[in-house]
C-alpha positions in Angstrom: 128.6 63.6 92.3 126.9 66.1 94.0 123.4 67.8 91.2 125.3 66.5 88.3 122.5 65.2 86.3 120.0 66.1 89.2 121.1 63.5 90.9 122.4 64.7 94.3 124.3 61.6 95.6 128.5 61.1 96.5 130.9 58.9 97.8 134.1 59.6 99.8 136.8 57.3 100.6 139.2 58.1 103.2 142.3 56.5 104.0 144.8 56.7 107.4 147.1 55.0 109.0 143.9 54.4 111.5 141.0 53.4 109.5 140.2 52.9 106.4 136.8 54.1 104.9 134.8 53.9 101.9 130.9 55.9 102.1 128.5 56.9 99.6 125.0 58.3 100.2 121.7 59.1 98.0 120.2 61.8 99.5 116.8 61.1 97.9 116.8 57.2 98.5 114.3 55.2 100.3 116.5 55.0 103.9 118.4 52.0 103.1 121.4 51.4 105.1 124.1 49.2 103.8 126.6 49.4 106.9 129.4 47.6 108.1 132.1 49.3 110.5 133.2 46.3 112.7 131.8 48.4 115.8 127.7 46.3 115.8 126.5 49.3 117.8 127.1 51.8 115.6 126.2 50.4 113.0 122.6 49.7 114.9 122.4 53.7 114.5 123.6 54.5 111.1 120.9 51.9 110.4 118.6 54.2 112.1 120.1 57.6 110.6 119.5 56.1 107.0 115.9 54.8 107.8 114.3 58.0 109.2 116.2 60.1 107.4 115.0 58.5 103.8 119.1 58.9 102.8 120.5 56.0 101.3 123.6 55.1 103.0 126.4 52.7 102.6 129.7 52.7 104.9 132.0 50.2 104.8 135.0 50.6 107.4 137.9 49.3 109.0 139.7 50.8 111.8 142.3 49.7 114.8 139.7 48.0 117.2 142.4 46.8 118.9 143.2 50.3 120.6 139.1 51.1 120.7 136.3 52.4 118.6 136.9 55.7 118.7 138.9 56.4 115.5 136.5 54.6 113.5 133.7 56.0 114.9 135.1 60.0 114.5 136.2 59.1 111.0 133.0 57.5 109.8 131.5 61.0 110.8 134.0 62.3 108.8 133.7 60.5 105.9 130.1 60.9 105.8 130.3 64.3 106.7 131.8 65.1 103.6 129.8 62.7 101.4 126.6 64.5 102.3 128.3 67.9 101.9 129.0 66.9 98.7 125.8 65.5 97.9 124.0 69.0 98.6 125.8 70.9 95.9 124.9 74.0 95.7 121.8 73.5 97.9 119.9 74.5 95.8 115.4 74.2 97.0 116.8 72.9 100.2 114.5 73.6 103.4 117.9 74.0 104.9 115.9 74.1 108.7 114.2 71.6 110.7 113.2 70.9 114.2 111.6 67.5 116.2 111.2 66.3 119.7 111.5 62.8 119.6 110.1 60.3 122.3 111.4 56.7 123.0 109.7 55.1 126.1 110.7 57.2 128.9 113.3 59.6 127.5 112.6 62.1 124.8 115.7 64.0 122.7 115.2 67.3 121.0 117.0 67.7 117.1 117.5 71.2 115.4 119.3 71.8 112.4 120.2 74.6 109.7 122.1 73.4 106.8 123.9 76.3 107.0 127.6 75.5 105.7 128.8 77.2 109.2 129.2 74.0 111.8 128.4 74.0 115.3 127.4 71.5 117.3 125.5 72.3 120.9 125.0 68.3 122.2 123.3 68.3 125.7 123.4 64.8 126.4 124.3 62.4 129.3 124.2 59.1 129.9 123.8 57.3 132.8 126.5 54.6 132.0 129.8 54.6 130.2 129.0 51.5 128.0 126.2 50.6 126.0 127.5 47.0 125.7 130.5 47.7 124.6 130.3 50.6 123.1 131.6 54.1 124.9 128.7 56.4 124.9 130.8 59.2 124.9 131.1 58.9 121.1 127.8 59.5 120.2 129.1 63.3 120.9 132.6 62.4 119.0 130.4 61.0 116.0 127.7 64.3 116.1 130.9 66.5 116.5 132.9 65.4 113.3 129.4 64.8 111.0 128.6 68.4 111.9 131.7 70.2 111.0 132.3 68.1 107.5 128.7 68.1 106.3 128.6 72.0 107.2 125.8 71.7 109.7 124.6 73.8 113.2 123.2 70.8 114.8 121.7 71.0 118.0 121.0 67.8 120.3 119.9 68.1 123.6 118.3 65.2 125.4 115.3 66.7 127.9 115.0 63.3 130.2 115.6 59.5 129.8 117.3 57.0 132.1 118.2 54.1 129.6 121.6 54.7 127.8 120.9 52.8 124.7 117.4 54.6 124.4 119.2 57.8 124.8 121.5 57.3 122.3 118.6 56.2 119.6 116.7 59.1 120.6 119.4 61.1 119.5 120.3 59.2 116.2 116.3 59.0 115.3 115.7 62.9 116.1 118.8 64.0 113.8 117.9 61.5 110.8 114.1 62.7 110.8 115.6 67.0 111.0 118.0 66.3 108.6 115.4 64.4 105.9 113.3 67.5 106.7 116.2 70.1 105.9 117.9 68.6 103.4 114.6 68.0 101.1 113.6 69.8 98.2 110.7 73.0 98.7 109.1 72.8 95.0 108.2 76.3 95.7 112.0 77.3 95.3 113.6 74.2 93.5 116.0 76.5 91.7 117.0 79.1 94.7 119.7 79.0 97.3 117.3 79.3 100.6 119.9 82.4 101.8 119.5 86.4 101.4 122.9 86.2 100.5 122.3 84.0 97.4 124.9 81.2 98.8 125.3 78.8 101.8 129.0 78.0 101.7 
């Protein structure tokens, strides 16, 4: 796990009385998304989050879809919070920062991150409906919110206009995949140094 070998991949399973989840990610893969959490929504952005982000990522998940989504979708973030937090290491040649505005048709969503092991998450985002099929958009935010704090991210999302729900909700998935590719790959310029004054991002 984690640079062992220089290989900075990891998998976490978690287990509840909830869900149950098993996750593992490459950080320097090719964006291929193996994905399948029972909620065909979500799993139509994770597919995006591995694509544009170039991180391999597998998730397979099982939760209590007979109350609703939500656990599975906050503990997914979890889960894959953590992998990619343990992934990183030491973060060692990391860019650790990246920014993007990203444009779908008519609506365009702003993504800014520092891989800065303190998380925050600032999401300005609404959407004009409460479903996207049959999905509750308000756990995009619930998704964003429990990814941030386990992978040890300040991750800003802030959506400038849009008016279709689903479009907003890829805008938002696409713009953190692309910031976090960006941030979390390697500067050959300081492979071997901790991109902090303090010598450590913890």
């Amino acid at each position: 796990m984690g640079e062992t070998a220089g290989r900075r991949d990891a998998s976490v399973d978690r287990a509840t009385k909830e869900t149950q989840i098993r996750v593992r990610v490459d950080l320097d893969g090719q964006g291929r998304a193996d994905v399948a959490t029972g909620v065909g929504f979500f799993d139509h952005m994770l597919d995006h989050l591995a694509r544009h982000s170039l991180i391999d990522i597998r998730v397979e998940a099982k939760g209590d879809y007979h109350i609703d989504d939500h656990h599975t979708v906050e503990d997914v973030g979890i889960a894959l919070g953590q992998a990619i937090r343990r992934a990183m290491g030491e973060r060692r040649g990391i860019r650790r920062y990246a920014s993007l505005d990203l444009a779908m048709d008519e609506c365009l969503t702003r993504a800014a991150v520092d891989v800065s092991g303190r998380p925050f998450l600032v999401f300005r985002t609404t959407f004009p409906t409460e479903k996207i099929g049959t999905f509750d958009t308000q756990l995009v935010r619930e998704f964003f919110q429990a990814f941030a704090v386990n992978a040890g991210l300040t991750l800003h999302i802030e959506t400038l206009y849009g008016e279709n729900s689903h479009h907003i909700a890829e805008t938002c998935f696409k713009a953190v995949a692309r910031v976090l590719g960006e941030a979390l790959s390697i500067d050959p310029r300081q492979a071997d140094l901790v991109p902090s004054t303090k010598g450590m991002l913890a």
